[in-house]
Every structure is written in C-alpha cells, then in structure tokens.
Steps between C-alpha positions, in 0.01 A plus 500: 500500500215801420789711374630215267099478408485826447806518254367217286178659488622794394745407226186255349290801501792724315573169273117468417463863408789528308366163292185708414651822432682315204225304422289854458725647366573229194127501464491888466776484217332241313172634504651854423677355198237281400278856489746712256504182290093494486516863428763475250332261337181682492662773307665278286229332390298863449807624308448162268103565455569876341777368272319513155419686228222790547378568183240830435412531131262732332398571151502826239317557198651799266442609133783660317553627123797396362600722184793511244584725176763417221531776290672548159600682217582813718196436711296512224344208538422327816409140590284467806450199793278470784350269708257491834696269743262381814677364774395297758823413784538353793725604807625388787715611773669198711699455803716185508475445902727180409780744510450655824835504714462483874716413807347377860691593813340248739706629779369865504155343370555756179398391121687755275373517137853564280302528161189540353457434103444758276124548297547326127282649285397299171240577241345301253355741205268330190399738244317515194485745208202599311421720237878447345572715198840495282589455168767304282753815541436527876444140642476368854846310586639387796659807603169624515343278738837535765410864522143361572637268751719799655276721503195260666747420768603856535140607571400158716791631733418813585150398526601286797671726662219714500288201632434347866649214385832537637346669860269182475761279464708640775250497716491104481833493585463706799226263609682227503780653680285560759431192567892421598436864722192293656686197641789657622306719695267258619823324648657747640756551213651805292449564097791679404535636106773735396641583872179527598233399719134404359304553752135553299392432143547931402883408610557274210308726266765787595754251382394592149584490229648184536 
C-alpha cells in the first residue's frame, strides 16, 4: 500500500511540475514578446517625432554694379547703362525628415536607417537698383534684368557655400538623429546606417556627406 502511495505521490509531484513549467514558460514568452513590442513601439514612435522638415535660414546683403555699352558707328560712339542693384536674400537649407527610409528588425532588436534625404537649398533674392543711368539708344529691357536675376543668384550661391549655413543645417539633422541613436541604446538595441553600426553621435557624423 506505501509503494502504491508512493507512486501516486510521485507522478502528482512530476504532473504538478510539469503544469508550472508550461505555465512559466507561456508567461516568459508573453512577457518577452510583449517587451520587443514596447520597444518597438518606442522607436517607432521616436522615428515619427523626427519626421519633419528642419529648416535653417539665414540672410545676405550684397551691392553689385551692373554695367552695359552699345556702341556704334565703328565704335565711335558709345551708349552707356548702369545701375547700383542692392540685394537683400534670404536662404535656407532644409532636410525633409518626411522622407527618411528605415527598416526595424525586431528579432535581432536592430533599426537600420536605408535613406536619409538630401539638403534642398532655396533662396529667395529681392533687389533694388539705384542710381540707374541709360538713354533712348541704350535702354533697360528685359534681357537686362535676367542677367540681373542670373547673376544675383549666381553670387547668393556661392555665398552660401561659403557660409555656416549648410554645416548649421546639418548639424540639426545630426541632432535629431541622435535622438533615434538615444533610444535604441537605452533599450538595448542596434542603429545601423549604411552596413554600419552607430554606436555614438561622431559615428553618424562620419556618415557624411549624406
């Protein structure tokens, strides 16, 4: 009877743990799951807050001459324009983060950025022109003021390259990437961007130009 006891108890006991093996185990799963679908969504939703438009803008102030010569009878006689043309522009460089591409490996806990939008540059020139001199033979005309135009933009352009305003501007950008490098460190996960690993803010700035 005390070995019959003894086998009852003993398959109970192997029943019981067997029970709660499963029943740790399920809850281990779940809860394991349930975490790389917090974290996921953590990212995600950090991934949605740097999706817009940075915008850095500046402004230039130039003075330019502008000067044109007709000339006739052999270049005998020679009919004279000029004007002072002030210009006052705006600039700005922008990064569309709307565009950014990305993919999220949730099984290997890795967020790989696939594409990062290129800087648009746009400027916004207003000029003015003073002390304007011409005459009937030599007039101002519309071709005039496209080489005005052309040559305004010409000059605006190089000025901004010359600037901070694009290193400003990228700068921004990198700041906001960083804060996609901040969560997925803080949880344990990998920043990947070109084949490879971010691991600090300097990595991402290696990345460029983008």
């Amino acid at each position: 009877m005390k070995k019959v006891f003894r086998i009852v108890l003993a398959l109970f006991v192997m029943v019981f743990f067997m029970a709660a093996g499963g029943f740790l185990y399920r809850n281990f799963t779940e809860n394991s799951s349930s975490k790389i679908d917090y974290n996921s969504n953590l990212i995600q939703e950090q991934l949605k807050n740097v999706s817009k438009l940075i915008v850095t803008e500046a402004n230039f102030t130039q003075v330019m001459t502008y000067q044109d010569q007709q000339k006739y009878l052999m270049n005998f006689l020679s009919f004279d324009k000029k004007a002072v043309v002030i210009v006052n522009a705006k600039a700005t460089v922008e990064y569309d983060l709307s565009q950014l591409k990305y993919q999220i490996d949730e099984k290997n806990k890795i967020v790989q950025i696939l594409y990062i939008p290129e800087a648009d540059i746009h400027i916004y020139p207003d000029y003015k022109m003073y002390d304007v001199e011409s005459s009937k033979f030599n007039p101002f005309t519309g071709e005039d003021y496209n080489k005005i135009n052309e040559k305004v933009r010409k000059d605006l352009e190089q000025k901004v390259e010359k600037s901070s305003l694009r290193t400003n501007a990228e700068n921004r950008l990198i700041s906001e990437l960083s804060k996609i490098l901040i969560v997925t460190n803080t949880l344990g996960w990998k920043l990947e961007y070109r084949g490879n690993v971010i691991n600090k803010e300097s990595d991402i700035i290696a990345t460029f130009p983008l």
